[in-house]
C-alpha positions in Angstrom: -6.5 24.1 34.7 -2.9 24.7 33.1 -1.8 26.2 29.5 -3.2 24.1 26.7 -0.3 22.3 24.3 0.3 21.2 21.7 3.2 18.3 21.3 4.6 18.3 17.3 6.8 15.4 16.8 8.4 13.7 13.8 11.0 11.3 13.0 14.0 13.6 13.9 12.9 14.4 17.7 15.3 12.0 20.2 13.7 9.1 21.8 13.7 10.6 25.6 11.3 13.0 24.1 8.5 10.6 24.1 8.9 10.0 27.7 9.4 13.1 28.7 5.9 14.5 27.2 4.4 11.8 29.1 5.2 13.0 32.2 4.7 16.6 30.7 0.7 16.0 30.2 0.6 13.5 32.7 1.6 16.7 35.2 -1.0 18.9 33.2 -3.9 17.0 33.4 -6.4 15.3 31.4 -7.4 17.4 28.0 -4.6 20.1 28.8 -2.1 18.6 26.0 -2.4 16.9 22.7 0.2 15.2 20.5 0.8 15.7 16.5 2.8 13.0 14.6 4.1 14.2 11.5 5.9 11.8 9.1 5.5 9.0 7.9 4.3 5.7 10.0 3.0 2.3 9.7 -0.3 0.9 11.4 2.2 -0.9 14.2 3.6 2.1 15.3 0.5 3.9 15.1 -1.2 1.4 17.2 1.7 2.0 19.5 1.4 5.7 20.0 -2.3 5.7 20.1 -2.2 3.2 22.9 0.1 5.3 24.6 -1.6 8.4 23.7 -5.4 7.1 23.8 -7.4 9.4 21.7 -5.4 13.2 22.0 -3.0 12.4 19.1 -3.2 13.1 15.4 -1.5 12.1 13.0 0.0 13.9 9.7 1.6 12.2 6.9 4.2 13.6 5.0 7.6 12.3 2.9 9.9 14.8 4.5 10.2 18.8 6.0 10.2 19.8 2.5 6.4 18.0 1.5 3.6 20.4 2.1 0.8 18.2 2.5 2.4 17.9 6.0 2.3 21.9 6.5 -1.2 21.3 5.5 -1.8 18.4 7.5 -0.3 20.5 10.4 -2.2 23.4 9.8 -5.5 21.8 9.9 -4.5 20.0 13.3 -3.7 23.1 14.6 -6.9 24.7 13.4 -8.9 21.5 14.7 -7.4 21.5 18.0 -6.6 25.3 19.2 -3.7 25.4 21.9 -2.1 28.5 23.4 1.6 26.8 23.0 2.5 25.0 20.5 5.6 23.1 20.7 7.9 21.5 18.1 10.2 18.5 19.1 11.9 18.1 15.7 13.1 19.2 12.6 10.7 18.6 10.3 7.8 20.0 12.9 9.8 23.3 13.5 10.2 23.9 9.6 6.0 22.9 9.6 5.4 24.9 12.2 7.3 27.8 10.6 5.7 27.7 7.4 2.7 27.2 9.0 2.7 31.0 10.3 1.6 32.5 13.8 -1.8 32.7 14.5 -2.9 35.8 17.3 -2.6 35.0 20.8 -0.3 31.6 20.1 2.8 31.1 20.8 5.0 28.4 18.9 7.8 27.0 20.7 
């Protein structure tokens, strides 16, 4: 079994990203990686991801970076679903992410 993840996006990460963390937890295998949405998102789009994602994705409103029911939101993912990398693939998920703090023995990327 590989590293557990954890995928952070938001509306600011580029749309290859999306593929490319398929293949990412495709080649880590089932359970090994988990996706966070931040931002906000209608139900369409939510339908979209989850059928994508099937059931490791959660999802974490928030108006912008600067909102801190996201950090909260974020924080209580991160709590819910321990990882040993944590990876931000936007702007408003590294500034989440950073406010966040370090917890022992994880590394955010």
């Amino acid at each position: 079994m590989g590293i557990s993840t954890l995928y952070l996006i938001d509306p600011t990460t580029p749309p290859f990203a999306l593929r490319l963390l398929r293949l990412l937890t495709a080649a880590a295998g089932a359970g090994a990686a988990r996706l966070i949405v931040l931002g906000p998102m209608g139900e369409f789009r939510r339908q979209a991801v989850r059928k994508q994602w099937g059931e490791d994705v959660s999802f974490c409103h928030a108006a912008g970076w600067w909102d801190p029911n996201g950090w909260r939101a974020v924080r209580r993912a991160l709590v819910e679903h321990p990882a040993e990398v944590t990876q931000a693939w936007g702007i408003w998920g590294a500034a989440a992410l950073a406010t966040c703090g370090n917890r022992a023995g994880q590394r955010l990327l």
